[in-house]
C-alpha positions in Angstrom: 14.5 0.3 20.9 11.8 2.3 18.8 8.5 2.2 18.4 8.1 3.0 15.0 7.8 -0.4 13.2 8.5 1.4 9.6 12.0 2.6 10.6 12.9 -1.3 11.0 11.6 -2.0 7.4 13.9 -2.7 4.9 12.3 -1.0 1.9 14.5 -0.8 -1.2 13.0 -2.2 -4.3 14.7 -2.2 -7.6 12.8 -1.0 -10.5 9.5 -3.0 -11.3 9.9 -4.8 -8.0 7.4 -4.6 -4.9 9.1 -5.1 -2.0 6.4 -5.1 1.4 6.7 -6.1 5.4 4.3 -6.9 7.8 4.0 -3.5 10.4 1.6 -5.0 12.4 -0.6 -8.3 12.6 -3.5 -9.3 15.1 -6.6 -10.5 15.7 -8.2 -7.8 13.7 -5.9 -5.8 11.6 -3.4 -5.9 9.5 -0.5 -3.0 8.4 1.6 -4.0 5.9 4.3 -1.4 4.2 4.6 -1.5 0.1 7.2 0.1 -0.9 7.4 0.3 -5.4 10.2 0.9 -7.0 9.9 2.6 -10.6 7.6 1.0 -12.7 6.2 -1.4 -10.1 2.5 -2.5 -9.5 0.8 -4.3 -7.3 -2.1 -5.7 -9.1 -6.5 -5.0 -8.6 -7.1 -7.5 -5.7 -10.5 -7.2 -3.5 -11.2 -8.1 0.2 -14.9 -8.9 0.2 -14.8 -9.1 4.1 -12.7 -6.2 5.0 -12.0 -2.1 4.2 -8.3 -1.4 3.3 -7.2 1.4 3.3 -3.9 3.3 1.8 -1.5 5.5 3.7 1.1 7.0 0.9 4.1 8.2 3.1 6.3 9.1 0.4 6.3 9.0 -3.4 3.3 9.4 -5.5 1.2 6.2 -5.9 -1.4 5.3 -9.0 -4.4 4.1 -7.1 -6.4 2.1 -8.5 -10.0 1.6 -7.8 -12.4 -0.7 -9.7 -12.1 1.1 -13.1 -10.6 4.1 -11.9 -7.5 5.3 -11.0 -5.7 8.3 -9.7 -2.3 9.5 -8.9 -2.5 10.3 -4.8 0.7 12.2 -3.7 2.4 11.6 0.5 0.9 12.4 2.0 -2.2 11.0 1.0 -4.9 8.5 1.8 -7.6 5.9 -0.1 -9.6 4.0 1.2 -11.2 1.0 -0.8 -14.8 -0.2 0.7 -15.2 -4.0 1.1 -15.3 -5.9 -2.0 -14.2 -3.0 -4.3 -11.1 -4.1 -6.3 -7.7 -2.1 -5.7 -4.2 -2.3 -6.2 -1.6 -0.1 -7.0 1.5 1.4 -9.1 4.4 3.6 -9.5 4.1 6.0 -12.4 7.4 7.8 -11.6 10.8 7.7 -11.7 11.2 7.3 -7.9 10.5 4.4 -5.2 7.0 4.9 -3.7 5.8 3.9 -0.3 2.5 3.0 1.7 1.3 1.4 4.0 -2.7 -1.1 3.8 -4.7 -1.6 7.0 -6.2 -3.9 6.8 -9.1 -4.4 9.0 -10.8 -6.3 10.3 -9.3 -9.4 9.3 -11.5 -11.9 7.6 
């Protein structure tokens, strides 16, 4: 048994595909893992009750905040206030991954 829930993940997207798992789920937060294979997004989205906030653990993800965006490289981290629209996508040739808390949970 391990406690690393990420190591349990199966993460393997084709190109243009997001594949994502729920880490972790109670009353008040939420960790799932993203992973983005080549070309992939995950589109602008807003929590107007919660913070979420972006753990890149390998990869380099295009964040995207309201209307900017920037390419944060693992490791790295964003962090997207309540109500501010974010998503993400993969730029590169590789499979990205990251993990959103969520928190807390509306």
């Amino acid at each position: 048994m391990t406690l690393d829930r990420l190591a349990a993940a199966e993460l393997d997207p084709d190109p243009e595909e997001v594949v994502s798992t729920e880490l972790a789920v109670t009353d008040d937060v939420l960790v799932k893992a993203f992973a983005l294979g080549p070309g992939a997004e995950l589109p602008a989205h807003e929590h107007a009750d919660s913070t979420n906030v972006f753990h890149v653990l390998s990869g380099t993800v295009t964040v995207i905040q309201g209307d900017e965006t920037e390419a944060v490289d693992a490791p790295g981290v964003a962090m997207h206030e309540r109500g501010v629209d974010h998503g993400a996508r993969n730029e590169t040739d590789e499979v990205a991954v990251f993990t959103a808390s969520l928190c807390p949970l509306p």
